[in-house]
C-alpha positions in Angstrom: 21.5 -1.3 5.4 19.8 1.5 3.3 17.8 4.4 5.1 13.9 3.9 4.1 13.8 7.3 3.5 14.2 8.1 -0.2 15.1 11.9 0.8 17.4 10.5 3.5 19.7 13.8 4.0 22.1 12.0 6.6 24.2 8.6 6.1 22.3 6.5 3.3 24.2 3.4 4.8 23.8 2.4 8.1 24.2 -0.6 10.9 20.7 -1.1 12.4 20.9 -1.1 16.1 17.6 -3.5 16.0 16.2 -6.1 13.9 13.3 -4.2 12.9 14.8 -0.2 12.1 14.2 0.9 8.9 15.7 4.5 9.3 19.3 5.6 10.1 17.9 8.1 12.6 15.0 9.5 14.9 14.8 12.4 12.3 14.6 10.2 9.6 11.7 8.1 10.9 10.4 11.1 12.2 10.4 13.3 9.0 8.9 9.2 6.5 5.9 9.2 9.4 4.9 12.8 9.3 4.6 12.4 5.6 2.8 9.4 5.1 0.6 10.9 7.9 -0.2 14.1 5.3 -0.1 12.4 2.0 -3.2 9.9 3.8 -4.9 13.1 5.5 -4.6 14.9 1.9 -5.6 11.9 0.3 -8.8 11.4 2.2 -9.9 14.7 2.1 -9.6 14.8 -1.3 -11.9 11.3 -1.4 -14.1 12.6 0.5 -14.6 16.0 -1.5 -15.5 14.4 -4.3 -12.1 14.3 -6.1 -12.5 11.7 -9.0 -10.4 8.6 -8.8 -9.6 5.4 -10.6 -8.8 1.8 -9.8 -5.6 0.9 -9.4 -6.3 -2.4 -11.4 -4.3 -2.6 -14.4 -7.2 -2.7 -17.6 -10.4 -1.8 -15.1 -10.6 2.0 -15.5 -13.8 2.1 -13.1 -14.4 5.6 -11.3 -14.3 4.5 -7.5 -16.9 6.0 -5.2 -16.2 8.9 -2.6 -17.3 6.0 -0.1 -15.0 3.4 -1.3 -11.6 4.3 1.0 -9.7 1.5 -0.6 -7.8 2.2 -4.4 -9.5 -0.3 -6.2 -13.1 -0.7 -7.2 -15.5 -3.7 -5.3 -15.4 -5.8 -8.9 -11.5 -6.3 -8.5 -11.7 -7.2 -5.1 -14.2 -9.5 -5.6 -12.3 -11.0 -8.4 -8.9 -11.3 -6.8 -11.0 -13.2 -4.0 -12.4 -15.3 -6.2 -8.5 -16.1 -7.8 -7.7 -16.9 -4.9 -10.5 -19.5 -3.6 -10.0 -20.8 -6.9 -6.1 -21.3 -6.4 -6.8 -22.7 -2.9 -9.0 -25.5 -4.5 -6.7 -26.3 -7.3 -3.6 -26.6 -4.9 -5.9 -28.9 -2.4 -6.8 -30.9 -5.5 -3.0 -31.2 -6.5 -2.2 -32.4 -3.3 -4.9 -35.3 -3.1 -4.2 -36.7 -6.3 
């Protein structure tokens, strides 16, 4: 298996010793953690200083709100729901016929 951590400095290639390990090491997993930890802390203080983003939605382009936490805009979300109730109903319809 392949160490999760890109800037893995160790042995890239390693025998997991449980089903679930991601890392070849505790310094590994230690080192991935404490940066996802900063990049989210960085990230949300830059949200909530006003830092201007957009959404992540391929062809939208809105400017998401300092209160919106999430990376794409309430109009996406509310159109991937509705793709997906109208999947559900399509597949249910499939099924009966």
């Amino acid at each position: 298996m392949i160490c999760a951590y890109d800037k893995c400095q160790g042995v890239k290639e390693f025998t997991p010793k449980t089903h679930n390990q991601k890392y070849c090491s505790d310094e590994c997993c230690r080192i991935a953690t404490n940066e996802q930890l900063k990049e989210k802390y960085y990230n949300n203080k830059a949200r909530l200083a006003g830092k201007k983003r957009i959404c992540k939605t391929p062809k939208c382009g809105s400017i998401l709100s300092r209160y919106n936490e999430g990376m794409i805009c309430s109009k996406c979300i509310a159109a991937q729901e509705a793709k997906k109730k109208q999947d559900l109903i399509d597949m249910v319809k499939r099924v009966s016929s």
